[in-house]
C-alpha positions, 0 to 999 in steps of 0.5 A: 496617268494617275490623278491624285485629288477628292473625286469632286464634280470636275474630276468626275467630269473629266475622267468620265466622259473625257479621259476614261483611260486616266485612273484616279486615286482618292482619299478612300483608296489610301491603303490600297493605292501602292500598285497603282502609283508605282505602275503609273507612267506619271502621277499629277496631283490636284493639291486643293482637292487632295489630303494630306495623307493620301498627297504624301504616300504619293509623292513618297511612292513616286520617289522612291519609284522614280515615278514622274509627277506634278501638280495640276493647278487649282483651276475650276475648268477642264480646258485649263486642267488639259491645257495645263496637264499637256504643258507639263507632260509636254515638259517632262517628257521632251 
């Protein structure tokens, strides 16, 4: 799972110590984050911590790869986030 938003608190919260195994991609990897979207199993966009630059190069890779994605909701909680991401893998993967 690739996670496209700015690296605020949260999102540092919720990689580090919850999900080490989720790969986040920030504003600063725009010119190197090709690879990592066209490989991910799906990509989920935190829209209100995302540029517009870096919002549409990835949504631009993952159609052109078939690559699911989906928006995380502008919550301020990690049980939201996680509850909301389960909802929608639980979504597109069923």
């Amino acid at each position: 799972c690739n996670i496209i938003s700015h690296p605020s608190n949260l999102v540092k919260a919720f990689f580090s110590v919850l999900h080490p195994d989720a790969s986040l991609v920030a504003k600063d990897m725009l010119g190197t984050c090709d690879q990592q979207i066209r490989n991910a199993d799906i990509v989920m966009f935190k829209v209100d911590s995302c540029s517009h630059a870096l919002y549409n190069k990835g949504k631009t890779i993952c159609n052109r790869y078939d690559v699911p994605f989906c928006y995380i909701p502008n919550v301020a909680s990690i049980p939201r986030i996680e509850q909301s991401m389960c909802e929608q893998l639980e979504e597109i993967f069923s």
